[in-house]
Structure formats: structure tokens, C-alpha cells
C-alpha positions in Angstrom: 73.0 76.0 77.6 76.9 75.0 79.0 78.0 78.3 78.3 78.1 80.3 81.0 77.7 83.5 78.6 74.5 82.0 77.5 73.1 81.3 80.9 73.9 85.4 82.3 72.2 86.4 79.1 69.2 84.5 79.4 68.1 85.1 82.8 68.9 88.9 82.6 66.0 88.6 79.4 63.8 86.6 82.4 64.6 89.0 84.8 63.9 92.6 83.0 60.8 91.1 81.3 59.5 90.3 84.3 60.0 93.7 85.9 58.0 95.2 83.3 55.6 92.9 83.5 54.9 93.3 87.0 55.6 97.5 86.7 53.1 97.2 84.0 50.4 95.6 85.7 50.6 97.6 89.4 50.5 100.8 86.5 47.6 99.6 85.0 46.0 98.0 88.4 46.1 101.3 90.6 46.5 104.2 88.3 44.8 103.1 85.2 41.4 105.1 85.8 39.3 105.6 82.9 38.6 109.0 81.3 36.4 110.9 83.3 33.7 111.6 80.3 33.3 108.1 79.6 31.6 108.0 83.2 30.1 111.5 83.9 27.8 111.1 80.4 26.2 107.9 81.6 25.9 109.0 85.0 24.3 112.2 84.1 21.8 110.9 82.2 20.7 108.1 85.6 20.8 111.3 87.2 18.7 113.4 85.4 16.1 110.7 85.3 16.3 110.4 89.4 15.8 114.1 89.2 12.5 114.0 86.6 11.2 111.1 88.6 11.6 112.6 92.3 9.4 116.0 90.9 7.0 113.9 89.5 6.2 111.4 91.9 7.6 112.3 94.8 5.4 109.2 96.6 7.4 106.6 94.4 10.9 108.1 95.5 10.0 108.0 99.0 9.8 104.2 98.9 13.8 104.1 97.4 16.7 104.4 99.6 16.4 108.1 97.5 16.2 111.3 99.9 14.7 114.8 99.1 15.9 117.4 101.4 15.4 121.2 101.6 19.5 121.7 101.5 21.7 120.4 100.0 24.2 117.7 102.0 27.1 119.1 104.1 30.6 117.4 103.4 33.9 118.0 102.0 33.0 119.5 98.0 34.3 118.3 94.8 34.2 121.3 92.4 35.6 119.7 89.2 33.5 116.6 89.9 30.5 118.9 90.5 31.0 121.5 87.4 32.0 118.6 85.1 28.3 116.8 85.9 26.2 120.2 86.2 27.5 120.8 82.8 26.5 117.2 81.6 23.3 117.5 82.6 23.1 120.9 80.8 24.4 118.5 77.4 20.9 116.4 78.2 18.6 119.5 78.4 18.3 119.5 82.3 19.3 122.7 83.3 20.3 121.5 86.9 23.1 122.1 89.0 24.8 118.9 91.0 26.9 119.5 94.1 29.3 116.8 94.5 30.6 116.0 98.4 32.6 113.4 100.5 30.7 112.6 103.4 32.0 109.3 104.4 36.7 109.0 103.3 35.8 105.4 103.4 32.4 105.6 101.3 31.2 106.8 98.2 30.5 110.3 97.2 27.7 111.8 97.7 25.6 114.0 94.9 23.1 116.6 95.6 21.2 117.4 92.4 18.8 120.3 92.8 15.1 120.1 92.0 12.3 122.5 91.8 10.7 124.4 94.4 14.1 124.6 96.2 14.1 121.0 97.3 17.8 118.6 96.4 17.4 114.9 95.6 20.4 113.3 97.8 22.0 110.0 95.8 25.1 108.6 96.4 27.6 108.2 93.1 30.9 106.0 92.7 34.1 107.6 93.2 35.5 108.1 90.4 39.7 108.3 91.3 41.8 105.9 92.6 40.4 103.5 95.7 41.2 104.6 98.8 45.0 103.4 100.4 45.8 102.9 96.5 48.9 105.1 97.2 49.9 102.3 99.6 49.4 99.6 97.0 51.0 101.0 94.5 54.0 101.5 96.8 54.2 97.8 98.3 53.8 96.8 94.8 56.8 99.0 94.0 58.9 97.5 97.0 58.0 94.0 96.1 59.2 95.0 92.7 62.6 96.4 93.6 63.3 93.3 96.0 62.8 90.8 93.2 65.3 92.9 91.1 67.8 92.9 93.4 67.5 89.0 94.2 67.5 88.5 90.7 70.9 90.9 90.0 72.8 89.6 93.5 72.1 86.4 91.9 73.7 87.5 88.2 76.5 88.9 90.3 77.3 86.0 91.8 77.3 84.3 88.9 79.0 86.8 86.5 82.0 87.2 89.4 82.4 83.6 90.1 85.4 83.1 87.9 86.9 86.3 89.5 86.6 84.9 93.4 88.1 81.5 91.8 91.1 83.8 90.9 90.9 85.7 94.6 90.7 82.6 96.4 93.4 81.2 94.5 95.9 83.6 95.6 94.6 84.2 99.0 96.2 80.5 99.3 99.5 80.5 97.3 101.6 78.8 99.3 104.9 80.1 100.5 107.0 79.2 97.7 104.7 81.1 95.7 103.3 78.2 94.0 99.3 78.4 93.8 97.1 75.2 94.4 95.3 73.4 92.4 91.8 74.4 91.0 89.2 71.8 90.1 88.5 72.3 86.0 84.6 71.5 86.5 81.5 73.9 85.5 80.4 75.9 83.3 82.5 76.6 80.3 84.3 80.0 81.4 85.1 78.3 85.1 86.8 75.6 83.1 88.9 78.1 81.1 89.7 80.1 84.2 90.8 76.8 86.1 92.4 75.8 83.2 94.6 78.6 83.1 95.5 79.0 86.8 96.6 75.6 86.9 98.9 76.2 83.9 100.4 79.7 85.7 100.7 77.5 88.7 102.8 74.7 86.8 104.9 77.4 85.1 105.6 79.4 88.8 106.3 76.2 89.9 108.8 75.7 87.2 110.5 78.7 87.6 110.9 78.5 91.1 113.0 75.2 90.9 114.9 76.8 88.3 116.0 80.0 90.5 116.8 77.8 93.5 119.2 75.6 91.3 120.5 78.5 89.9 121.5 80.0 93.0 122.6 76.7 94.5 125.1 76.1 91.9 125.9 79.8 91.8 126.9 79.4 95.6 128.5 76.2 95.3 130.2 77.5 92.0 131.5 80.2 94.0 133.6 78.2 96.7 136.3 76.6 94.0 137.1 79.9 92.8 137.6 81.9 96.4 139.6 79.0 97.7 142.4 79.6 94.3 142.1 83.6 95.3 142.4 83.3 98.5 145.9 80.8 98.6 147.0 83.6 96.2 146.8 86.5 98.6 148.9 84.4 100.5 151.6 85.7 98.3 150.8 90.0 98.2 152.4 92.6 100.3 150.5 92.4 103.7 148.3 95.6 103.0 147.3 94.2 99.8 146.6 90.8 101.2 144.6 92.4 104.4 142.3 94.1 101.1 141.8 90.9 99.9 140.8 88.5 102.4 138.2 91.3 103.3 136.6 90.9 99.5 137.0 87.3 99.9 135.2 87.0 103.4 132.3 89.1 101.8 131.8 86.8 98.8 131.9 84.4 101.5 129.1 85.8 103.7 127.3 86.1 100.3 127.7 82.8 99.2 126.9 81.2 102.3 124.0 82.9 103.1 122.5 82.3 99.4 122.7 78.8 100.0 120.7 79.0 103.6 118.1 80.8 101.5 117.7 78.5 99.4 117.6 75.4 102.3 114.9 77.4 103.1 113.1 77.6 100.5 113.1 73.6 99.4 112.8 72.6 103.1 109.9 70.7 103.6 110.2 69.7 107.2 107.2 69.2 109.5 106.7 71.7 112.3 106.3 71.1 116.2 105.0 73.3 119.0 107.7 75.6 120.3 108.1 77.8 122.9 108.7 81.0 121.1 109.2 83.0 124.6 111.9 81.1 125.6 113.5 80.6 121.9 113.6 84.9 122.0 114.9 84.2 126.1 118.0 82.2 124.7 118.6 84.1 121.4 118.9 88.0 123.8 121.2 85.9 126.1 123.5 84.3 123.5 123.6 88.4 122.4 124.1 89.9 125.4 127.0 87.6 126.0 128.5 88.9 122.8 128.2 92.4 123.8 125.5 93.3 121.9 122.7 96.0 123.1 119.7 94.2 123.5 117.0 94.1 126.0 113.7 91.7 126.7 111.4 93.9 129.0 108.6 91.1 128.9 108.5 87.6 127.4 104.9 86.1 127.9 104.8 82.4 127.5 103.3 81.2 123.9 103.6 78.6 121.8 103.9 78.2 117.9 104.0 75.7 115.2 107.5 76.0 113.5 110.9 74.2 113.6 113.3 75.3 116.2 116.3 75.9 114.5 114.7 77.4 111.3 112.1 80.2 113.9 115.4 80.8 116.2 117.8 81.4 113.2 114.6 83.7 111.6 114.3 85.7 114.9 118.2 86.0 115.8 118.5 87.4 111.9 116.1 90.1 113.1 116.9 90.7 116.6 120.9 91.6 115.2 119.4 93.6 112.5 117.9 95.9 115.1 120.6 95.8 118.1 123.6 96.5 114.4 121.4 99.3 112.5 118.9 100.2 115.4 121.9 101.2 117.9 120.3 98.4 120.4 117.4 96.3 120.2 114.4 96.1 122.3 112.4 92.6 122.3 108.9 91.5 123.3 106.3 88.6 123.3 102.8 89.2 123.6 100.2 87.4 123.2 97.4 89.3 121.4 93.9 87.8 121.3 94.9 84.3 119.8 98.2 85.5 118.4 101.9 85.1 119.6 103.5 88.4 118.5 107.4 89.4 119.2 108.3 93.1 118.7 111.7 94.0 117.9 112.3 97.8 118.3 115.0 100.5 118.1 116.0 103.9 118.0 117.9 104.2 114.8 117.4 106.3 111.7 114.5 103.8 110.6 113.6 103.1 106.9 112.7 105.9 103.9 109.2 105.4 103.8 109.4 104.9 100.0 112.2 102.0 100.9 110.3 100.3 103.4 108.4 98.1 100.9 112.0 96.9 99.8 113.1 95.6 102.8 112.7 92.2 102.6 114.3 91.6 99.1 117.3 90.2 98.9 120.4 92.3 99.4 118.6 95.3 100.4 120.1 98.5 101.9 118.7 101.3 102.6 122.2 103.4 102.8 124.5 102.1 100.4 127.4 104.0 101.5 127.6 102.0 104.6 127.5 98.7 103.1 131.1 98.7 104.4 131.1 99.4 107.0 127.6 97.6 108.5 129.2 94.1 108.0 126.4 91.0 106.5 125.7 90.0 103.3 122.2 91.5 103.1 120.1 88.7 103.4 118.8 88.0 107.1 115.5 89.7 106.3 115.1 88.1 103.1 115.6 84.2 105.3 113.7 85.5 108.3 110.9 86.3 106.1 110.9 83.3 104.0 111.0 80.9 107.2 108.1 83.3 108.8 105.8 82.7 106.5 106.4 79.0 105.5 105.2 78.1 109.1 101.9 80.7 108.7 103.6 83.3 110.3 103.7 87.1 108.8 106.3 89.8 109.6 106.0 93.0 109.0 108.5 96.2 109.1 107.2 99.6 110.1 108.9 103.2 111.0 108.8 104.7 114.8 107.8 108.2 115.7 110.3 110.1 115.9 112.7 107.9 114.7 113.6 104.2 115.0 112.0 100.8 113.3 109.4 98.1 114.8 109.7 94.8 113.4 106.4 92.5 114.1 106.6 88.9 113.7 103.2 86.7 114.7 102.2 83.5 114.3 99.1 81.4 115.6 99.2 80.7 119.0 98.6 76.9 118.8 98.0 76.2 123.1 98.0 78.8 125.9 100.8 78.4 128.2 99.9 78.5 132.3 102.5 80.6 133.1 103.8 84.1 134.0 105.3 86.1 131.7 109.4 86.3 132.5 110.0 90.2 133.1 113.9 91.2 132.7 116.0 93.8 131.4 119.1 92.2 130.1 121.8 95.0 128.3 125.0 95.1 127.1 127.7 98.0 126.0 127.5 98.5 121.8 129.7 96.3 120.5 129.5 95.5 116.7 129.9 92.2 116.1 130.1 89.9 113.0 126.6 89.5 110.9 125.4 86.3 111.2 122.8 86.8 108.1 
């Protein structure tokens, strides 16, 4: 049976046949006790002969492991036991009455049977219920039972949700260009099918991804020929007109360039070294503080991280502007958190809509539109940063302050612990709004 249907179906059949099999039998086993008249008639009757022979030769009973007393034994009584066989010996003609009692939990009952001239003949009698500590079989039998079913159905899980982890895992490792790796088409005939398909949803991701990045490339490159023409004819308006234009022009610009470094990023394939992300966010808060821009580094605890230089510090300068721009000055640390770098970019601007801060990374986002004017960029530093995070096994995330302000959280596997103290400062500048970079 290749079919992996087939194979579920089956041992589920194996699996509740042999619960009932084995419910079946503990039943049976501990509970099954025969009907009480099938055993009181017989006994009766060996009984009643006990009785006939003890008052006629009392001599002969005396030599039996059989006792005559004057009372009959003490013990704990069974009434229903005792009326049902006083009224079977009645059935035979010996008018007699029995007295049934537990002397002994861990023996057999005991029957007194009574005899003439006030004298009781003393035999002891099966017990006629369950054996003793049958409660305790039955319910070990019942454990045993439930453990085999629930080895039996982890097992059909596992096998039923097989094709689903294949899918899980899967995308748990889609690489950052979104392009999922490739799943061996072996197994059963479902896994096949499943592989089968993820591979072709990989190829066709792949596919499309190539075809947006060369549509974007050639829409930037496209782009320049155009804006030079419009540009030399500015040259020619009134001067208020021309000032309106070469603004346009420089945004298309912005927009242009900075689609094209998105796209490097994306097709860049480039090894990674260890870096020294401490002192990469050291030279970017200088390089901004020189430009007037409000940003401070409290604490910068030595770390290193597996990325390229130019592509982290571009990622974390795209950031680090974002908040000193919209944030009305930035604040910037690196900790290192268990086996983590982590840099924390904080603010205390307006922060994010909270049903806009899942947007933030997409290209050309803003939260406000009306100041897309006047906030100069094109709208896409978040978008790079992000892409540039994550290719080197980084993740970034975006969150909203209390009571106002935004914390942006990049980390990245620490790949070697650095000896050395962690570079306290306070580095700030008057708010000066320069050009965006992203």
C-alpha cells in the first residue's frame, strides 16, 4: 500500500479493533460474573445434603474439616446472599435458614446453615462477586488500554500531519528573497504531491521575483533619459516656475535612485564578514551629529555580526535618520541580549497608527500623507534597511512608545563576544533637517 491514504486507513481498522478487543476481554475477565441462580441451585442442594448428613451422623462430620456450633458464626452478613440460598433450600424441601457472613476480606465466605436442636453446621462457600482488588484490575487494564490508544493516534497524527509540517518547515526557511528551498519529492504518494507542488510555487516565486526586479531596474534606469530632457528645459521657465520644477525633478530623482539601491539589494549575493556593529552605529551618530542632526548614543556595548559593512551601515543610517527626521531626535543603543546584538533606535515623535504599523516597511509608505512635502526622502529607507536586515539573518522590527514616540529593534546573531567595555557617550546636536538619504 504506496498510498498514504491507504496506510492511515488501515491502521486506524488495526488500532480500533484492537481497543475492543482488549475492552472486550478486561469486560468479560473482571465483570463477567455468572448469574447468581445458576450457582445458588447447585450450592443449595451440597448444602442441604451437609445439613441431612451432620443430623444424622454427627460422628462422621466430626472427622471433616465440617464444624457444628451452638451459634451461628459472627462476621460481616450478606442478606441477599443469605435470603436468596434460605429460599433455595426451601425450593429442595429443606425448610432451613442459611446465614451468609465474611469472616476473612481476603477468604471465602462463610455459611451458617441451621440444624435441629438449635445447633448450625459452619461451611465455608465461594464468593460469588467479583475477586477481590478486581476494581484495580479492571482499572490498570483500562489505563493500559487508553495508553495504547494514544500511542497508536500520536502515531496516526504524525503521519496524517506530515505533509502539513513539510509545508511549515518550508516556509519557516524561505529565504530572503522570498524564494522557498527545495523539498525532496520522495515517500509516500501525498508527500510526493505536496513536494511536488512546493517546488513548482517555489520556481514560479522565483520567477516573479526576477521579473519585478528587472522591472524596476529598467523603470529606474528608464527614468534618468527623460528627467535629464526636463530638466535642460526648466532651464528656459520664469525663475519661480523653474525653482517648482527642479523640486519635482529632484524627487523623481530621490525615487529613482533609491529604487535601484533596492533592487542591488535584493540581487546582491555578496558573502558576509564579522563586523563590529557597535562601532559601525559609533561612526554613523558621528557622521550625524556633524550634520546637525539630533541624535544621541547613551551606550554602545561591543558586538559583532555577520553582514557586509557598507550594506548594515547604509541599513542602520536609513533608520537612525528616520528617527532623528520624524522622531524629533533619535536615541541609539547596542545591547547585547543573551546571545543577540540588538540596537534600539528611539524617539519621541507622534509614533505610528497602530493599524499602520504593519505597513511600515513597504515601499513608499507614509503614515501622514500630507507631509510628504515637507518630510523630504523618497520613502524607501525602511523598505532597504529591512531587506538588507534580513538577508544577513537579522530581523527588525517597529513598535509604538508609551506615551508617544517609536522604538525601532534591529538584532542579529552575535557571532563572537567582544572583551571590551561598552563606549558610554551622549553625543547631540541642534534639529536641523537635513536631506533624506533613503
Amino acid at each position: 500500500m504506496r498510498s498514504f491514504r491507504a496506510r492511515i486507513i488501515a491502521l486506524l481498522i488495526i488500532a480500533i479493533a484492537l481497543v475492543v478487543t482488549l475492552a472486550t476481554i478486561a469486560a468479560l475477565s473482571v465483570l463477567g460474573a455468572p448469574k447468581l441462580s445458576n450457582i445458588i441451585d447447585p450450592l443449595a442442594q451440597e448444602i442441604a445434603a451437609l445439613a441431612t448428613l451432620a443430623e444424622r451422623d454427627p460422628e462422621g462430620i466430626a472427622t471433616t474439616k465440617l464444624t457444628v456450633r451452638t451459634a451461628p458464626i459472627r462476621g460481616r452478613p450478606d442478606p441477599p446472599l443469605s435470603d436468596a440460598l434460605t429460599a433455595a433450600l426451601a425450593e429442595l424441601g429443606s425448610a432451613r435458614t442459611a446465614k451468609v457472613s465474611e469472616v476473612d476480606p481476603d477468604g471465602p465466605l462463610v455459611v451458617s446453615v441451621e440444624l435441629s436442636q438449635g445447633r448450625w453446621l459452619i461451611t465455608p462457600i465461594p464468593r460469588l462477586g467479583p475477586p477481590p482488588g478486581g476494581g484495580i484490575v479492571f482499572v490498570g487494564w483500562m489505563a493500559l488500554i487508553v495508553i495504547g490508544t494514544a500511542g497508536v493516534a500520536a502515531f496516526a497524527a504524525s503521519k496524517v500531519t506530515r505533509p502539513l509540517k513539510m509545508i511549515e518547515a518550508a516556509v519557516a526557511t524561505v529565504s530572503p528573497d522570498g524564494v522557498l528551498p527545495h523539498v525532496p519529492e520522495a515517500g509516500p504518494l501525498e508527500l510526493r504531491a505536496t513536494a511536488h507542488a512546493l517546488n513548482r510555487l517555489s520556481a514560479r516565486l522565483k520567477l516573479a521575483m526576477e521579473s519585478r526586479v528587472r522591472l524596476v531596474a529598467a523603470a529606474g534606469h528608464d527614468l534618468r533619459t527623460p528627467m535629464t530632457r526636463m530638466r535642460l528645459r526648466a532651464e528656459f521657465l520664469p525663475e519661480e516656475e523653474r525653482h517648482k520644477w527642479l523640486a519635482d525633478l529632484e524627487e523623481l530623482d530621490q525615487i529613482a535612485d533609491s529604487a535601484i539601491r533596492l533592487v542591488r539589494e535584493e540581487v546582491t549575493q555578496d558573502g558576509a564578514e564579522p563586523v563590529r556593529i557597535d562601532r559601525i552605529v559609533g561612526e554613523i551618530v558621528e557622521e550625524l551629529t556633524i550634520l546637525g542632526m539630533p541624535v544621541e548614543a547613551p551606550i554602545l556595548e561591543p558586538a559583532k555580526v555577520e553582514a557586509r559593512p557598507l550594506a548594515l551601515k547604509r541599513a542602520l543610517r536609513n533608520l537612525i535618520i528616520n528617527a532623528a527626521t520624524h522622531g524629533h531626535g533619535a536615541t541609539v543603543r547596542v545591547e547585547l541580549h543573551g546571545t543577540r546584538a540588538v540596537m534600539l533606535v528611539t524617539d519621541e515623535g507622534p509614533g505610528i497608527p497602530e493599524a499602520m504599523i504593519g505597513q511600515v516597511f513597504e515601499p513608499f509608505f507614509r503614515a501622514d500623507q500630507g507631509r510628504r512635502k515637507s518630510m523630504p526622502g523618497a520613502g524607501l529607507g525602511m523598505a532597504i534597511a529591512k531587506e538588507i536586515v534580513e538577508r544577513f539573518g537579522g530581523a527588525i522590527g517597529v513598535t509604538n512608545r508609551s506615551p508617544h514616540g517609536l522604538m525601532q529593534t534591529v538584532s542579529f546573531p552575535a557571532v563572537d563576544v567582544v572583551s571590551e567595555p561598552a563606549v558610554r557617550r551622549t553625543v547631540t546636536a541642534p534639529l536641523v533637517w537635513p536631506a533624506h538619504t533613503g
